[in-house]
C-alpha positions as CSV (number, residue, x, y, z in Angstrom):
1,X,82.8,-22.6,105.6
2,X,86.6,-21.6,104.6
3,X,85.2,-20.9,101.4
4,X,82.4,-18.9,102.3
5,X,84.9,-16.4,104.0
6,X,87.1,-15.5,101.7
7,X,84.1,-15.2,99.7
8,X,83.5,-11.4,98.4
9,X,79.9,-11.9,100.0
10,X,81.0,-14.1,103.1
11,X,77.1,-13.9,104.4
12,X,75.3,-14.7,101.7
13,X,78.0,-18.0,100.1
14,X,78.0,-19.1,104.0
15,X,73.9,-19.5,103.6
16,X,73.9,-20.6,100.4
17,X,76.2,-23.7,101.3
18,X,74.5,-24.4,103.9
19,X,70.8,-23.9,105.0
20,X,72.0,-24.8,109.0
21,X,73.8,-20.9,108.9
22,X,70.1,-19.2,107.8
23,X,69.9,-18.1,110.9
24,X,73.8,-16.6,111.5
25,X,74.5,-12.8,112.0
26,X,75.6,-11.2,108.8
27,X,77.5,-8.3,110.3
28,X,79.0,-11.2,112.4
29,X,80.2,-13.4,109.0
30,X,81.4,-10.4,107.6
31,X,83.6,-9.3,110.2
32,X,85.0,-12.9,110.8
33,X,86.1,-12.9,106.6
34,X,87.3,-9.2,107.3
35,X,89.7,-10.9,110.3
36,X,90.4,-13.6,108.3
37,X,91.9,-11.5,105.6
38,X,93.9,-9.2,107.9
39,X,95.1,-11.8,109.4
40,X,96.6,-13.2,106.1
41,X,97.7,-9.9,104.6
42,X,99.6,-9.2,107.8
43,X,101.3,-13.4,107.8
44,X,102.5,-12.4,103.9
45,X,103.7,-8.9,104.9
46,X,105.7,-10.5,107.8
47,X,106.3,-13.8,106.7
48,X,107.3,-12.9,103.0
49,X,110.6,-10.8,102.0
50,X,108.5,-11.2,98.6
51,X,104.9,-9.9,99.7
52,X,106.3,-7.2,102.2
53,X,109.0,-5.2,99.4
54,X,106.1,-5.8,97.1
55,X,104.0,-4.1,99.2
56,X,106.6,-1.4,99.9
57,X,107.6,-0.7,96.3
58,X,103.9,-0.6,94.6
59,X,100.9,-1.4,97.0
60,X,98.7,-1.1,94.6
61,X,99.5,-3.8,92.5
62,X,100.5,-5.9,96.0
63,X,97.3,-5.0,97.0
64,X,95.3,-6.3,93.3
65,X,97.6,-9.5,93.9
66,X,96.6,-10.1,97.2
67,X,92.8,-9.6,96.5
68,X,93.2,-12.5,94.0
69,X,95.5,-14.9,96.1
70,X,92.9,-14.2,99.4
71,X,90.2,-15.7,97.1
72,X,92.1,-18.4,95.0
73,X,94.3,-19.8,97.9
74,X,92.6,-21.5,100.7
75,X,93.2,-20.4,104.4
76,X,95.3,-22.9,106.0
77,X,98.7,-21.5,107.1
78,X,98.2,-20.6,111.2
79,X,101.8,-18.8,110.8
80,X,103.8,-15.6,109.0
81,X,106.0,-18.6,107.2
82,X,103.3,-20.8,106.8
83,X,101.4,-17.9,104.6
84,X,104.0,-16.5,103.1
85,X,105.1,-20.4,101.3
86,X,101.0,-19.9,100.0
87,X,101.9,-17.1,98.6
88,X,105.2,-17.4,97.2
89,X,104.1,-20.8,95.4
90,X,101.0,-18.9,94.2
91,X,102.7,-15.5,92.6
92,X,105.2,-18.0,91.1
93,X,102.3,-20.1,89.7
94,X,100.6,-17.1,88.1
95,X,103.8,-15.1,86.9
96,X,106.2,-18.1,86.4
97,X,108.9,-16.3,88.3
């Protein structure tokens, strides 16, 4: 289920893994990945010095990076410090820095 909602299409991948959620509310799926992913932006923004002057200095690129980390990094950090180690160890795994 974690990985159908940080799918791109969080209704469709939750069905597809699973022919007990045939029957769930798209709009429903789709707003749970779309809380889901607030939720994360806002733990790196807070949680990360990193993420948050990132964002500040070129949210565009932040923004690009974050699309990639939301889908390569599963969700399991429940706090700001918790999501913003994922992050950290993911830009320095993809940059080197």
């Amino acid at each position: 289920m974690a990985d159908a909602l940080v799918d791109p299409e969080p209704d469709t991948a939750l069905r597809a893994a699973d022919p007990a959620f045939a029957d769930t509310d798209p709009d429903g799926v789709r707003i749970a990945a779309l809380l889901i992913v607030r939720l994360r932006f806002e733990r790196v923004i807070h949680g990360s010095r990193q993420g948050g002057e990132w964002f500040d200095e070129d949210p565009a690129a932040f923004a690009a990076a974050f699309k990639r980390y939301h889908a390569e990094v599963p969700p399991t950090a429940a706090t700001p410090s918790g999501e913003a180690r994922l992050f950290e160890a993911w830009v320095e795994a993809v940059t080197g820095t």
